[in-house]
C-alpha positions in Angstrom: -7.7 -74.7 -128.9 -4.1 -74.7 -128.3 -3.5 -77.9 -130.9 -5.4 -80.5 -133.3 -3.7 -84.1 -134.5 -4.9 -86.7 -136.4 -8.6 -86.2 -135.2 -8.3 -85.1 -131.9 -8.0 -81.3 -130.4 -6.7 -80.2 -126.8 -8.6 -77.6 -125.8 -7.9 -75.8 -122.4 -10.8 -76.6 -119.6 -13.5 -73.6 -120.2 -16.3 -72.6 -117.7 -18.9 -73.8 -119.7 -17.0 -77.4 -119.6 -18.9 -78.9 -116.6 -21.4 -81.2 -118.3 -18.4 -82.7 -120.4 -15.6 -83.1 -117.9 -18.5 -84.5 -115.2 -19.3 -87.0 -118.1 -15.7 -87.8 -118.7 -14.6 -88.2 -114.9 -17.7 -89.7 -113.8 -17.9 -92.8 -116.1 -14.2 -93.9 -116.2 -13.6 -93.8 -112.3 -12.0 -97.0 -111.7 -9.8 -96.0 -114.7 -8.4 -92.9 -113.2 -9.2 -93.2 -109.2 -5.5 -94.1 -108.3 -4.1 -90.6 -109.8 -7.2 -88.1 -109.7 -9.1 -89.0 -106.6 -9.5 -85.2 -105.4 -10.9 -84.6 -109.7 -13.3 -87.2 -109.1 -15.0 -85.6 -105.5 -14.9 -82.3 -107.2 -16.8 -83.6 -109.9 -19.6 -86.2 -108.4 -22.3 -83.9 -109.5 -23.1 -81.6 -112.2 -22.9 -78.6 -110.1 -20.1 -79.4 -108.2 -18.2 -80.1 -112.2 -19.6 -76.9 -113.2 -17.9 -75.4 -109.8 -14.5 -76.9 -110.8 -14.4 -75.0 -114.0 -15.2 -72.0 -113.3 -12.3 -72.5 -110.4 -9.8 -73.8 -113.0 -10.2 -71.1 -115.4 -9.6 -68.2 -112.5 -6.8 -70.6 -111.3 -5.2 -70.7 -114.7 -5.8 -66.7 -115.2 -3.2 -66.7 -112.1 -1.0 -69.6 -112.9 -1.9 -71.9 -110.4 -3.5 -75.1 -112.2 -3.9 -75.4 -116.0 -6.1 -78.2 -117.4 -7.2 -79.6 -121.0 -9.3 -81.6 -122.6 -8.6 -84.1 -125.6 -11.4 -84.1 -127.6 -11.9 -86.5 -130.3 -13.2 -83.6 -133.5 -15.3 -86.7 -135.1 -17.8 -87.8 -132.3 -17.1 -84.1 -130.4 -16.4 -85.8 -127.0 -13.8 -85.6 -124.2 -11.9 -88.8 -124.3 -8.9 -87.7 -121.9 -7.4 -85.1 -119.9 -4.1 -83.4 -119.0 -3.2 -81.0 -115.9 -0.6 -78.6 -115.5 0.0 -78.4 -111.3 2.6 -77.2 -108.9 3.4 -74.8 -111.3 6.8 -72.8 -110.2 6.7 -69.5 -112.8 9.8 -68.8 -110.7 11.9 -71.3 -112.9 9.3 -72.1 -114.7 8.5 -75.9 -114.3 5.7 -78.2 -113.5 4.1 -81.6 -113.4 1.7 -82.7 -116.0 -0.8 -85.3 -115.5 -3.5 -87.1 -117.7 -5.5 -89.7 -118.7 -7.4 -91.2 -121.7 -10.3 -93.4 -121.8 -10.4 -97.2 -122.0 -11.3 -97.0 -125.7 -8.5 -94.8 -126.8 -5.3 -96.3 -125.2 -3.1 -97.9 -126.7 -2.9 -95.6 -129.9 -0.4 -92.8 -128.8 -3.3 -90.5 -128.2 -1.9 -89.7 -125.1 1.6 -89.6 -125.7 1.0 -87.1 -128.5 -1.2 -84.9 -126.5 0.8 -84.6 -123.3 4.0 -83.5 -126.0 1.7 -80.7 -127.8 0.6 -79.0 -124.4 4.2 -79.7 -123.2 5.9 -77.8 -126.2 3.1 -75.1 -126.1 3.8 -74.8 -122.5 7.2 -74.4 -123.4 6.4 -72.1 -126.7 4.2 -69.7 -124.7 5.5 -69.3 -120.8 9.1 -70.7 -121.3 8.7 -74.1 -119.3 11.5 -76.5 -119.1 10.1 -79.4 -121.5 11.7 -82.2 -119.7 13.8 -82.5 -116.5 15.1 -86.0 -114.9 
């Protein structure tokens, strides 16, 4: 777990996350299809989901892609998402994305969550916080 607020954790995508992020992807598509179409292909089946973890954890022991869940701690479900991609360690920089389901908009949920892995991206690889 890398940070809790209010009653929510982000927690970085594990191996054994495939049942929870195929859940999560698979039954808010028209939600998120504009900005995750290649997440939703890689996660149309449970074994394909579980595939994508275990791929995102050795891509994130080398850098490449970092992804985590926000978790709301009361009903112990995903409710969102944020990725870490075209990391450049060089500088180091990259682009976030994320998403939060239908439910849970609206509430800063998302705003909060996409700060916390920003400033422990920051904290713990020395990432630029915020560049126009």
């Amino acid at each position: 777990m890398i940070a809790t607020f209010n009653s929510y954790q982000i927690v970085p995508l594990q191996a054994n996350s495939g049942a929870n992020l195929h859940e999560l992807v698979q039954n808010n598509i028209p939600q998120i299809r504009t900005y995750f179409p290649g997440m939703i292909s890689d996660t149309d089946t449970l074994e394909k989901s579980k595939n994508f973890c275990t791929t995102t954890v050795k891509k994130a022991a080398s850098m490449e892609y970092l992804a985590y869940l926000i978790q709301d701690t009361r009903t112990k479900k995903s409710i969102g998402l944020v990725d870490v991609k075209r990391l450049d360690m060089r500088v180091p920089k990259a682009e976030l994305g994320y998403f939060i389901i239908k439910p849970y908009e609206g509430q800063g949920i998302t705003t909060r969550a996409v700060n916390l892995v920003s400033e422990y991206l920051a904290e713990k690889y020395g990432f630029i916080t915020h560049q126009s």
